[in-house]
C-alpha positions in Angstrom: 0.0 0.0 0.0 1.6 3.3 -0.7 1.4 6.7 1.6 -1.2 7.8 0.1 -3.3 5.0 0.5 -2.7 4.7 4.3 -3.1 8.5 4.8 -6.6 8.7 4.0 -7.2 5.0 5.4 -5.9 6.9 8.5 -7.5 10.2 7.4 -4.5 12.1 8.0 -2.3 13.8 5.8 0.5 11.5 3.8 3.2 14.4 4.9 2.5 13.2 9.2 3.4 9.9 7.8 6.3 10.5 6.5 7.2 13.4 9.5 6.3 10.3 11.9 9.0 7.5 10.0 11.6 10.6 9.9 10.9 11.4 13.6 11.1 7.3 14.1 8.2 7.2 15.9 7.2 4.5 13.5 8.8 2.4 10.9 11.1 2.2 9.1 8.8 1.9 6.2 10.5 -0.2 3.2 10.6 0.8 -0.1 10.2 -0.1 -3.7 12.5 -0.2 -6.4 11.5 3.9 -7.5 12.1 4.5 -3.9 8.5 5.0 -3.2 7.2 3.9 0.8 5.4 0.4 0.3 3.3 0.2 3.9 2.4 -3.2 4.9 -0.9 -3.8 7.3 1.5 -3.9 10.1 2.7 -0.4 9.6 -0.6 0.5 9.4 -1.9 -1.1 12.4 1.1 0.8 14.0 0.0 4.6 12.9 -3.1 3.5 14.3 -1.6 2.7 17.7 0.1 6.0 17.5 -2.9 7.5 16.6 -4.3 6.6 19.5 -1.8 7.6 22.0 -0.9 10.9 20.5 -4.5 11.6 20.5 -6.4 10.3 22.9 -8.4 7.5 22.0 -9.7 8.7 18.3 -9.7 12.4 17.7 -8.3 12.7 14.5 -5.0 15.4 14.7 -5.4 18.7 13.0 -2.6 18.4 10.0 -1.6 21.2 7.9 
């Protein structure tokens, strides 16, 4: 599944995604042969943890 995909699985923006891997509070993410993030349900399942704690149970975050 690519970022975008997951994003709006997630509904947040692809760029917190990519903030979160480069902060390492999740991944890292692998990648494809162009270099493009290829998220697995694991990763996924692990933004949604994250999700969770950095927001309290389901509010989604306010992304710019």
């Amino acid at each position: 599944m690519e970022t975008l995909d997951v994003a709006r699985k997630l509904g947040i923006a692809s760029v917190t995604l990519r903030l979160w891997e480069r902060r390492g509070l999740i991944g890292p993410i692998q990648k494809d042969s162009r270099g493009w993030r290829q998220w697995s349900e694991r990763d996924v399942a692990e933004c949604r943890k994250l999700l969770t704690k950095l927001h309290g149970g389901g509010q989604k975050p306010e992304t710019r």
